[in-house]
N, C-alpha and C positions, 0 to 999 in steps of 0.2 A: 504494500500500500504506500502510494506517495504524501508527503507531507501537505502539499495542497490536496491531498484527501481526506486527510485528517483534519486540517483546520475546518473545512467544509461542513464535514461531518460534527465535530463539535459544534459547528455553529448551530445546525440542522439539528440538532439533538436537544441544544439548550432551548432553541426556540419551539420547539414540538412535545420537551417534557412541560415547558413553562405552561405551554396552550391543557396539554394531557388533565396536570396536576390542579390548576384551577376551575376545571370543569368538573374534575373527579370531586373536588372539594363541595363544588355547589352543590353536587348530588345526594353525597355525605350529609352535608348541612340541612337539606330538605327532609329527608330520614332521619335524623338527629344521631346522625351514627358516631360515636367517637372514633377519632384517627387523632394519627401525629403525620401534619404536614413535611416534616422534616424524613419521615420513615418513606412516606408516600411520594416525594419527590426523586427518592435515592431506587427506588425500585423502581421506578417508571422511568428513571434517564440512566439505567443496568439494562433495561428489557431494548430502550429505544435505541442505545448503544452497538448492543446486540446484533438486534436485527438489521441495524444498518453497515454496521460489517459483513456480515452474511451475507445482504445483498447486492454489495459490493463485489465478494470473493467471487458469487454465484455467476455476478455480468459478466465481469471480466477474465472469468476459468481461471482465479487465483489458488494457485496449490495450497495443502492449509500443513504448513510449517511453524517452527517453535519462533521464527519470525512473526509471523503473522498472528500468533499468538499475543504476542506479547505486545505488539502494535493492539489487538483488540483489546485486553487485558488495560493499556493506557490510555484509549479511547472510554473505556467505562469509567474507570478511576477521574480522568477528568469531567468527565458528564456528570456524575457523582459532585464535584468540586462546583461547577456551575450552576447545579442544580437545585445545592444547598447555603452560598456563598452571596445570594442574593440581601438584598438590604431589611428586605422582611423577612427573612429568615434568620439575620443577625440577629434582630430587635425580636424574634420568637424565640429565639435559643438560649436569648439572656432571659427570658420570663422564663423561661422551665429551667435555666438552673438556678434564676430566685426562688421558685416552688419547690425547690428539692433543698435547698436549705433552709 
């Protein structure tokens, strides 16, 4: 995978978990179902991660090597970083560790 496939894809990934996870939430919110926006963000930009690897490898008949791997592997890890890095998810993350102290 090339590096301008990666930036792309991180881009792709932040802006599709961003749309994902605040839809997911309305849904939740109308249900009155408890979640942690922070868990639900991290799984949903892992899954979108994912699959955009995959169908990258799949387009382009990329052999799937300890390379490639680990290019996926840092593709999630920062999806993950983006996902949760966000300015309202600072200002959530300090509310839930003032509630745990």
């Amino acid at each position: 995978m090339s590096m301008g496939f990666l930036t792309g894809a991180l881009l792709a990934t932040s802006l599709v978990t961003n749309i994902t996870v605040e839809g997911l939430k309305k849904i939740l919110d109308s249900s009155n179902k408890a979640y942690s926006a922070n868990v639900l963000a991290v799984i949903i930009s892992v899954i979108i991660a994912l699959a955009i690897s995959i169908g990258y490898m799949i387009m382009n008949d990329i052999t799937f090597t300890a390379k490639v791997i680990v290019e996926t592997v840092v593709l999630m890890y920062l999806s993950f970083l983006t996902a949760t890095v966000g300015y309202d998810k600072v200002v959530q993350m300090i509310s839930q560790i003032k509630i745990l102290k």
